[in-house]
N, C-alpha and C positions, 0 to 999 in steps of 0.2 A: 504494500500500500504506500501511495506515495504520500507525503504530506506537503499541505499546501502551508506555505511562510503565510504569517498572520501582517498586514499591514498594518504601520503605524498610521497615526491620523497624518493625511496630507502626505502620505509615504510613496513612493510609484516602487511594485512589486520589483523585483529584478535588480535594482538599480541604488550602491551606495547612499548612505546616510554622507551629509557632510561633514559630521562632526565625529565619524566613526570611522574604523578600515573598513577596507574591500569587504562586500559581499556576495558571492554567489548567486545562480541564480534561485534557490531555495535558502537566500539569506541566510548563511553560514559567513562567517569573518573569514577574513582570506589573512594569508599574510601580508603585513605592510613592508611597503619596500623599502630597503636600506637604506639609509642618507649615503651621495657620494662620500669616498676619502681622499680628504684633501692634503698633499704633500707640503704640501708652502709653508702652513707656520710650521711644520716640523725642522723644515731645511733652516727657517729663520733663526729657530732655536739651538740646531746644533751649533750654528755659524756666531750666535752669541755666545755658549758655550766655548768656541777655540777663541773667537780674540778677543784680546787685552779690552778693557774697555775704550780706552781711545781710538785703537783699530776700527771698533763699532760705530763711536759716534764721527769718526772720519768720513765711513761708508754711508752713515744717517748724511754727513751732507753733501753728499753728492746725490743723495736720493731723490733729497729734495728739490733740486732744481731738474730731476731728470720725467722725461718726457713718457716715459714709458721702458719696456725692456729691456728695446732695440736702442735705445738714446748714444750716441759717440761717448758722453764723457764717461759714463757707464763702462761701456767698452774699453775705454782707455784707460780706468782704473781697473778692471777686473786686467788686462794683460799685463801691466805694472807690478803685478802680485807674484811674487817670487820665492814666497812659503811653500811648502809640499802639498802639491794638490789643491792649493786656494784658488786659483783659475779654476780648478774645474769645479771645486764647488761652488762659487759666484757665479759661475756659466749656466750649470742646473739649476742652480735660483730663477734666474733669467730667465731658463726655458720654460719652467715651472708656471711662472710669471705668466709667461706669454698664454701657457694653455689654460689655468685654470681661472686667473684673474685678469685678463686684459684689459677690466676698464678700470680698473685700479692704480693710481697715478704712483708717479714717485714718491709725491711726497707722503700718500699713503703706506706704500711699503715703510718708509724712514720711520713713520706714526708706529708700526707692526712693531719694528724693532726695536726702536725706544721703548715700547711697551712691555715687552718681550728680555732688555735688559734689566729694565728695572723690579721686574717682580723677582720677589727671592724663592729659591726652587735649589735641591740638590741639583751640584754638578756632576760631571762624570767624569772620569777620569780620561786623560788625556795621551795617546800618542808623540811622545818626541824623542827625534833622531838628529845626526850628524853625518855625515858624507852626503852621497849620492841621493836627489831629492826624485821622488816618482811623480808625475806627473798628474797623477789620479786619485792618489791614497792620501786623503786626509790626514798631515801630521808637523805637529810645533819642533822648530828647529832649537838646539840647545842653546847655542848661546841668546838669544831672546829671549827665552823663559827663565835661565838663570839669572839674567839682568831684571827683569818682570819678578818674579820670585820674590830676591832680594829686596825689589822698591818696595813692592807688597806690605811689609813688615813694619812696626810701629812699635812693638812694645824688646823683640826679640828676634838675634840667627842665631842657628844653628847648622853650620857649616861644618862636612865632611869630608876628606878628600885622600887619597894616597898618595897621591902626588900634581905637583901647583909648580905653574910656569907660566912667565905673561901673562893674559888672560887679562888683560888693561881694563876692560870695562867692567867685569867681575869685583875687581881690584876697588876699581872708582866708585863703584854704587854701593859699595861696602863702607867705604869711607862717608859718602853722603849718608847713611845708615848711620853711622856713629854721631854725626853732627845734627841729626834729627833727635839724639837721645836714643836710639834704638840699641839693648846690649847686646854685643857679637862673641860667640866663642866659636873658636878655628880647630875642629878638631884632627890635625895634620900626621899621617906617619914620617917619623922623625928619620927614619934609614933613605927617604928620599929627596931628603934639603927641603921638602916643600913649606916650609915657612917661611926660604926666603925669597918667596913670592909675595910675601905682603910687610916686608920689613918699613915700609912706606907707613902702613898704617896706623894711628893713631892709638898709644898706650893701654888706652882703657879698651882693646880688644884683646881676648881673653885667646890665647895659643894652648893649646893641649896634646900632649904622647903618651903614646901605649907608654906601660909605666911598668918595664922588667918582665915581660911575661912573653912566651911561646906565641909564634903568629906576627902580623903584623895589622896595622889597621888599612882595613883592603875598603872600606863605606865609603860609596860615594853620597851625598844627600844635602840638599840645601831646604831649610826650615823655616819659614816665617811663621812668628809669634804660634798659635796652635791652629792654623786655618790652611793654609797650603805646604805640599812639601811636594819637592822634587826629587827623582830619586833612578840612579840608573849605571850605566856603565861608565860612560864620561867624567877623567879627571879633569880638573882645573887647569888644563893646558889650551894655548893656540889649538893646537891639531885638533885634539879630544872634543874639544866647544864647534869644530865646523867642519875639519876634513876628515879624517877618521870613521868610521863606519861605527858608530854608536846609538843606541836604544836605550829610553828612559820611558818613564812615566809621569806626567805631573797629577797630585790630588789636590783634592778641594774641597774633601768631606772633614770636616772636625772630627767625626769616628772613624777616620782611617788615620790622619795626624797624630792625634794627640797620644795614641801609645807607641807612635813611634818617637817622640817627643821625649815621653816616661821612660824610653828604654834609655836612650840618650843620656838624660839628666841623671837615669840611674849610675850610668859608665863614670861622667862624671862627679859624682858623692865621692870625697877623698876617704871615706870608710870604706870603700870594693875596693880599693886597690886597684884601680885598675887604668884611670887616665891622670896625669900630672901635669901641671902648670909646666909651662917651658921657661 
């Protein structure tokens, strides 16, 4: 036996309610269709996520006076970009752009992003290397994040290295760190001369050695206050920071920092035994 759908008042049999899904023709709810998924704010978000914030509000102003996706100056900043793989992620933006929101202006997207930097939200951790840069694969080059890292910091570093050469800008933003009031401790293996890479620096940064014990101190890590830490293969050297084939990590979680911080702080407690004043 079939059954006949009972009409609502003012109802036409067969035929959707407006305020309800799909119905059949025996008025059965259908499923309702998917909302599209939209890529853009995701791409917007990772892209605040890799840069600095100045990098950001750089690209918020170009946005703003740009015409659309296709715009030259657009274009001529995204080829300028000589990070690993940041052309191509600015380019996919772009495409992005073109296909989902094309009548969305410049200065809209700039609106996206500004909006997008300034909400607080976990970061995620971060790709960065040294040598040979790919042309596709998203990733922060070392010497920029260890200069970034360092400004980062307000109350404290925590710097560790096996071995430290040149590295002039490393050097300098460390010193401006000390003059902002920020404390610095250098925790150096002493079998590789590297403290006398920062013989320059001002008194009140704190030098530290393995102190008589089996091993050597092999950590590489640069620490601002408990909120970012970088951490990877790359010593403190020319080569290490840019030519070299090296792999790090930067964080941004306070729960990934801060026990790396506590272990740190433990090493140096002159009760372990285990790091000494130079």
């Amino acid at each position: 036996m079939r059954v006949q759908a009972v009409s609502q008042p003012g109802e036409i049999p067969g035929r959707e309610r407006p305020d309800g899904p799909p119905r059949d023709s025996a008025g059965v709810p259908g499923a309702r269709r998917a909302a599209p998924q939209h890529r853009l704010p995701g791409l917007l978000a990772a892209l605040c996520d890799r840069l600095p914030e100045d990098r950001v509000v750089a690209l918020e102003q170009i946005l703003e006076s740009a015409t659309g996706p296709d715009d030259v100056r657009l274009s001529r900043f995204i080829a300028a970009q000589s990070a690993a793989g940041l052309a191509h992620q600015l380019t996919e933006i772009t495409r992005v752009w073109r296909v989902e929101a094309p009548g969305v202006t410049g200065a809209g997207l700039a609106l996206a992003l500004a909006t997008t930097r300034a909400t607080p939200r976990p970061r995620p951790a971060q790709v960065v290397i040294s040598g040979p840069l790919s042309t596709s694969v998203p990733a922060r080059l070392t010497s920029g994040v260890a200069v970034e890292v360092i400004r980062s910091a307000t109350t404290s570093l925590l710097i560790a290295s096996f071995a430290a050469h040149g590295a002039q800008d490393v050097v300098a933003e460390i010193r401006r760190a000390v003059e902002r009031g920020v404390e610095v401790d250098l925790l150096l293996e002493e079998s590789t001369q590297a403290s006398a890479a920062f013989t320059a620096l001002p008194e009140e940064v704190r030098i530290w050695h393995r102190d008589g014990a089996a091993g050597v101190l092999h950590a590489k890590l640069i620490a601002a206050d408990r909120h970012t830490a970088f951490l990877g293969s790359a010593n403190l050297t020319d080569r290490a920071l840019s030519e070299n084939i090296e792999l790090g990590v930067l964080l941004r979680d306070p729960r990934l920092v801060e026990p790396l911080i506590e272990h740190f702080r433990w090493l140096l407690a002159p009760e372990n035994d285990v790091m000494r004043r130079a």
